[in-house]
N, CA, C and O atoms as a DFTB+ gen file, in Angstrom:
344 C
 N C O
     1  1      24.487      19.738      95.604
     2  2      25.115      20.948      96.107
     3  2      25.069      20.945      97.634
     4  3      23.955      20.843      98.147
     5  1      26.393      21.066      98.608
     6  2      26.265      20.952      99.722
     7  2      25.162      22.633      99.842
     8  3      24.677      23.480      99.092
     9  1      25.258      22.262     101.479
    10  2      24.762      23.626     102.262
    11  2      25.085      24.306     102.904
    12  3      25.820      23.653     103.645
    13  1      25.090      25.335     103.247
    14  2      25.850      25.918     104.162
    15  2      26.551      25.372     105.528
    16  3      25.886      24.744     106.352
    17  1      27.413      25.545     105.646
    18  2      28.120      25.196     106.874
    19  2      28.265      26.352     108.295
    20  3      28.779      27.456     108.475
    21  1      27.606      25.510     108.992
    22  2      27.251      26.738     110.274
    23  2      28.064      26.728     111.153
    24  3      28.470      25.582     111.352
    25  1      28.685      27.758     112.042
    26  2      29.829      27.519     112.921
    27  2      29.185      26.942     113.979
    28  3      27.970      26.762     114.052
    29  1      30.160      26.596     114.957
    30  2      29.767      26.262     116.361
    31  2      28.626      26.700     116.994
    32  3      27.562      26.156     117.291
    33  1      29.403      28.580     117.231
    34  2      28.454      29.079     118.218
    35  2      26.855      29.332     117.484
    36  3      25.993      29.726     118.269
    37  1      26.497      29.153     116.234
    38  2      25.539      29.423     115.469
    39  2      24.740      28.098     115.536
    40  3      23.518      28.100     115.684
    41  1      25.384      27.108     115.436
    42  2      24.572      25.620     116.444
    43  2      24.009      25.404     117.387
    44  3      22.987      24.730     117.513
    45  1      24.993      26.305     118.679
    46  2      24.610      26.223     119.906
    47  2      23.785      27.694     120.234
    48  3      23.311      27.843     121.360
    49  1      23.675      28.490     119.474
    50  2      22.085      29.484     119.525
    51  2      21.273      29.156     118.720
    52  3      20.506      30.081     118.454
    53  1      20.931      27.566     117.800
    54  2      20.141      27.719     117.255
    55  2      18.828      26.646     118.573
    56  3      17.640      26.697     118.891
    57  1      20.101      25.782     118.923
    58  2      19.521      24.855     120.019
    59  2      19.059      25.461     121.005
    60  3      18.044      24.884     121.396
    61  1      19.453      26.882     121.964
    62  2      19.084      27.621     122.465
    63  2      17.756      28.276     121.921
    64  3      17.075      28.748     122.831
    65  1      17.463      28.355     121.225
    66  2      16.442      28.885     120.512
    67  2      14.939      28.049     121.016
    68  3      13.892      28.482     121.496
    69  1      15.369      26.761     120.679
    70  2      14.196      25.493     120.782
    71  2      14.300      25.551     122.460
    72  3      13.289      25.021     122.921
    73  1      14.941      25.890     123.212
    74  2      15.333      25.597     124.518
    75  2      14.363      26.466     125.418
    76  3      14.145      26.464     126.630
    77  1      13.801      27.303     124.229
    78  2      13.262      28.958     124.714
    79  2      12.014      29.012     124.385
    80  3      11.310      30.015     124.500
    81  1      11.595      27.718     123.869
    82  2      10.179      27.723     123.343
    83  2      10.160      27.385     122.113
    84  3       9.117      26.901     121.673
    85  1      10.924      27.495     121.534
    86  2      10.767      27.682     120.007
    87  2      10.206      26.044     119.108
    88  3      10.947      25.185     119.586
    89  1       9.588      25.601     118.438
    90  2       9.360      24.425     118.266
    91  2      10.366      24.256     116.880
    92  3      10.551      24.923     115.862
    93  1      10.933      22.913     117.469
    94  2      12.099      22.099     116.347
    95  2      11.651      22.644     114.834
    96  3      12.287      23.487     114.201
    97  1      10.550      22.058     114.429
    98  2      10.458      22.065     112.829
    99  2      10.094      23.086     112.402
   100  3      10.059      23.222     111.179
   101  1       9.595      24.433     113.488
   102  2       9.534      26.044     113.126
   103  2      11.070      26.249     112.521
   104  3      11.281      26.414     111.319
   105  1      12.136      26.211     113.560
   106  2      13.482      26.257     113.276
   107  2      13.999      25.872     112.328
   108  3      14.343      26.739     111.524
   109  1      14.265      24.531     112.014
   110  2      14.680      23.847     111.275
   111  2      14.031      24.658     109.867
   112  3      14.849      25.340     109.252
   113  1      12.828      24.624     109.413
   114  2      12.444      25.524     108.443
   115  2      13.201      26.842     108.012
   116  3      13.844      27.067     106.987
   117  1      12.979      27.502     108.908
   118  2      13.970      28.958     109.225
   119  2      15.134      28.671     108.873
   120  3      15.538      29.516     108.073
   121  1      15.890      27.872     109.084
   122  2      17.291      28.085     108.977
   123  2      17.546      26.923     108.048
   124  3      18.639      26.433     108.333
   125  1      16.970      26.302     107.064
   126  2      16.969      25.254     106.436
   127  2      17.323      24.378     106.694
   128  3      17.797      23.980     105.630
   129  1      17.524      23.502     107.533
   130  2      17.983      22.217     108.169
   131  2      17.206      21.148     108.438
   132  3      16.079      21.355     108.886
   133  1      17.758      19.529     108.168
   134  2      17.042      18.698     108.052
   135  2      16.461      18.477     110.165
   136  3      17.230      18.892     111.032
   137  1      15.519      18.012     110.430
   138  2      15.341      17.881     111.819
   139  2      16.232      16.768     112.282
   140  3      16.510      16.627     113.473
   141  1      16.772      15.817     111.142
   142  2      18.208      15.266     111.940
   143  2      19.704      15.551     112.188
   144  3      20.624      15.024     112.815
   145  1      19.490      16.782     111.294
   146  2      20.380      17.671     111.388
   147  2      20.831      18.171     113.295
   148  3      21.773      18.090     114.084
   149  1      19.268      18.740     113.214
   150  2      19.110      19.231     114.724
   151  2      19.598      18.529     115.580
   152  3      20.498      18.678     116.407
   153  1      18.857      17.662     115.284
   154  2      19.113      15.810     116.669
   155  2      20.449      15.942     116.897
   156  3      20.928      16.424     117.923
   157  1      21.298      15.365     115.604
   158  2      22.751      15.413     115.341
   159  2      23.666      16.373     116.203
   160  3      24.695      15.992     116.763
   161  1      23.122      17.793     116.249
   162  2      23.932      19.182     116.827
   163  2      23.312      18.663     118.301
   164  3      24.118      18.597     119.230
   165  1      21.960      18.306     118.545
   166  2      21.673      18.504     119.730
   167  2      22.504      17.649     120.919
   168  3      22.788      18.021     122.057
   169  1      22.913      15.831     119.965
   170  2      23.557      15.464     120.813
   171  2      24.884      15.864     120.974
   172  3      25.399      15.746     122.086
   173  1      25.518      16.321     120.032
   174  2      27.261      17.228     119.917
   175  2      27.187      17.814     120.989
   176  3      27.716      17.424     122.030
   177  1      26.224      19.262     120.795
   178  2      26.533      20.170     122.068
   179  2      25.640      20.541     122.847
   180  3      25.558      21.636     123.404
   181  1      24.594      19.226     122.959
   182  2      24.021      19.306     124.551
   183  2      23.708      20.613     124.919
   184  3      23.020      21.457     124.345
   185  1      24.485      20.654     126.244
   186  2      24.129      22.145     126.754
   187  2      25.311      22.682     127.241
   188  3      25.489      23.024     128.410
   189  1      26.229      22.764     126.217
   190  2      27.532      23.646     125.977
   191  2      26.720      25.092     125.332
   192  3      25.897      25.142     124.417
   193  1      27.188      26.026     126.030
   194  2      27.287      27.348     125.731
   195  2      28.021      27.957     124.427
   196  3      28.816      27.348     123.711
   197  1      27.737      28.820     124.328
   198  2      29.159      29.652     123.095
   199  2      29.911      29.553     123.601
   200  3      30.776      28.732     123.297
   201  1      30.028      30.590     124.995
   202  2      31.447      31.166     125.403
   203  2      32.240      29.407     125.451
   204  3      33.178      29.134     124.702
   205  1      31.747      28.549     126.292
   206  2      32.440      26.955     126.190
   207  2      32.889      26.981     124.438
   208  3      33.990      27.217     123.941
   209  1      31.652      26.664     123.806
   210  2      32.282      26.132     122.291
   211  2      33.907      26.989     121.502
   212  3      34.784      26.712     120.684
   213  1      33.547      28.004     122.313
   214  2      34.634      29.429     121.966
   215  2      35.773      29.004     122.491
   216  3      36.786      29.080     121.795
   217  1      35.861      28.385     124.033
   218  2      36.947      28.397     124.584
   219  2      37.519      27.101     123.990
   220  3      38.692      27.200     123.630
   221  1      36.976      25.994     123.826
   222  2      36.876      24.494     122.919
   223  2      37.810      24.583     121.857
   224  3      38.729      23.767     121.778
   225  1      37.607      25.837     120.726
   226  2      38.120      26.037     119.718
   227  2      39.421      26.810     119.541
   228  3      40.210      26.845     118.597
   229  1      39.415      27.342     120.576
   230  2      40.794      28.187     121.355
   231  2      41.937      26.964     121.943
   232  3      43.084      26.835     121.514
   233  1      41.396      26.259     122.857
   234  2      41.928      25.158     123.126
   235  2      42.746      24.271     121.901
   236  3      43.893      23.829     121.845
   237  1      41.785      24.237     121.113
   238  2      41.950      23.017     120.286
   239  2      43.207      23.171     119.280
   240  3      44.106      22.347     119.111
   241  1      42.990      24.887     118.424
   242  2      43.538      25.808     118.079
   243  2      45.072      25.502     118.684
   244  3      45.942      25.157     117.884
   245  1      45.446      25.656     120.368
   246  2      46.259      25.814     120.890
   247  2      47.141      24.799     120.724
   248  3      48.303      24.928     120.339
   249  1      46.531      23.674     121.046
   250  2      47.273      22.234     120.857
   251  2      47.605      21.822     119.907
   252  3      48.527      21.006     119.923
   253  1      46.902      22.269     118.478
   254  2      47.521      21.666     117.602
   255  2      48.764      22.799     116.957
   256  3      49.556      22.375     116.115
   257  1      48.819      23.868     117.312
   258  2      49.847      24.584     117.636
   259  2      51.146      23.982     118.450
   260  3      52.250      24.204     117.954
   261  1      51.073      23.278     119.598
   262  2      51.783      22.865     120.440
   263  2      52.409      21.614     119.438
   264  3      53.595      21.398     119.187
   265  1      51.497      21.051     119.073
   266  2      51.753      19.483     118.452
   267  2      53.064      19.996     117.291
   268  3      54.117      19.401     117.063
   269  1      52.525      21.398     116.641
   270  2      53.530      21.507     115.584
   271  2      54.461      21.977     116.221
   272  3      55.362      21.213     115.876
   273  1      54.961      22.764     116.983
   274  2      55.850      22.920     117.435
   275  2      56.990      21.338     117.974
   276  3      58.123      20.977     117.655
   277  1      55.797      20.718     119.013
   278  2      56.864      19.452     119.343
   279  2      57.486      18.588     118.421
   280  3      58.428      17.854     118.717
   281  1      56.850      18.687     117.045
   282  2      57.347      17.990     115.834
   283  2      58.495      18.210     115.013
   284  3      59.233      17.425     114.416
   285  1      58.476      19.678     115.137
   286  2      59.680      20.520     114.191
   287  2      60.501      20.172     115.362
   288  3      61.312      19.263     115.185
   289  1      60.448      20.717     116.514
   290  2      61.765      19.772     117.548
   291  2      62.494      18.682     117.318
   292  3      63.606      18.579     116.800
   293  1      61.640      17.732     117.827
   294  2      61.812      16.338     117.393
   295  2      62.638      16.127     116.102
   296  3      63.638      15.410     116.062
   297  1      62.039      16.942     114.849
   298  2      62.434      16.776     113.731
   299  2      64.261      17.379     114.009
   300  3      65.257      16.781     113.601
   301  1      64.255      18.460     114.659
   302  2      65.681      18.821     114.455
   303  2      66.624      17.858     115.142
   304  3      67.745      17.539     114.745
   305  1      65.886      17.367     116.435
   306  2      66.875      16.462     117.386
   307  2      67.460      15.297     116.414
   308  3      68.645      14.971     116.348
   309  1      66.218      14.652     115.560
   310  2      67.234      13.735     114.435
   311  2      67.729      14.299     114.137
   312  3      68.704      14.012     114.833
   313  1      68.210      15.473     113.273
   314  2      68.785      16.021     112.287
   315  2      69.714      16.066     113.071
   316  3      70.568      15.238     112.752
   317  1      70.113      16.934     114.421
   318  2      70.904      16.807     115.031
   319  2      71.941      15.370     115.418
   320  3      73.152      15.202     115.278
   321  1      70.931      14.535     115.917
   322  2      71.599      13.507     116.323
   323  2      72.717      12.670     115.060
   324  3      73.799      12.120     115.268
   325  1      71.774      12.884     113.423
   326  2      72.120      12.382     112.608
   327  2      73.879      13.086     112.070
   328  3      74.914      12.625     111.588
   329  1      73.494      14.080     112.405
   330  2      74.715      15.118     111.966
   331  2      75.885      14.678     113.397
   332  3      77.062      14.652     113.037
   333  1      75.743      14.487     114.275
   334  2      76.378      14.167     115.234
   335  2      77.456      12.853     115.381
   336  3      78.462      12.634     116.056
   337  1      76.500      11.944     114.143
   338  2      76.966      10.363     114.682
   339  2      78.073      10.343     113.100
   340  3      78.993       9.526     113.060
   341  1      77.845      11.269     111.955
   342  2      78.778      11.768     111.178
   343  2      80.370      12.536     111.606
   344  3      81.116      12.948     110.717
């Protein structure tokens, strides 16, 4: 049975947490997670913030927005071109 899946910013306050004193395998207990779990998040997001991971996902969000858009274009310009050379 997987486990819960934690968002971003819930990664990067849990690492904040240990950052603050808190000792790794107190945490890791608490929030059920393996301590390579931790390692794993710790090297992802370093010392990225929420508000960063927030803006990251906004970003990311955005572009692949953009991507669909440039595709359905593209897609019509064949259609176009195809209808054209008819």
């Amino acid at each position: 049975m997987k486990g819960k899946r934690h968002t971003t910013e819930e990664k990067i306050r849990m690492l904040r947490e240990v950052d603050s004193g808190k000792p790794i395998r107190e945490l890791c207990q608490e929030k059920n997670i393996s301590e390579a779990t931790y390692h794993r998040w710790q090297k992802q997001f370093g010392l990225m913030e929420v508000n960063e991971a927030k803006r990251i996902k906004e970003l990311e969000r955005e572009n692949s927005e953009l991507k669909k858009m440039l595709a359905e274009s593209l897609l019509k310009n064949r259609v176009l071109e195809a209808v054209c050379k008819k």
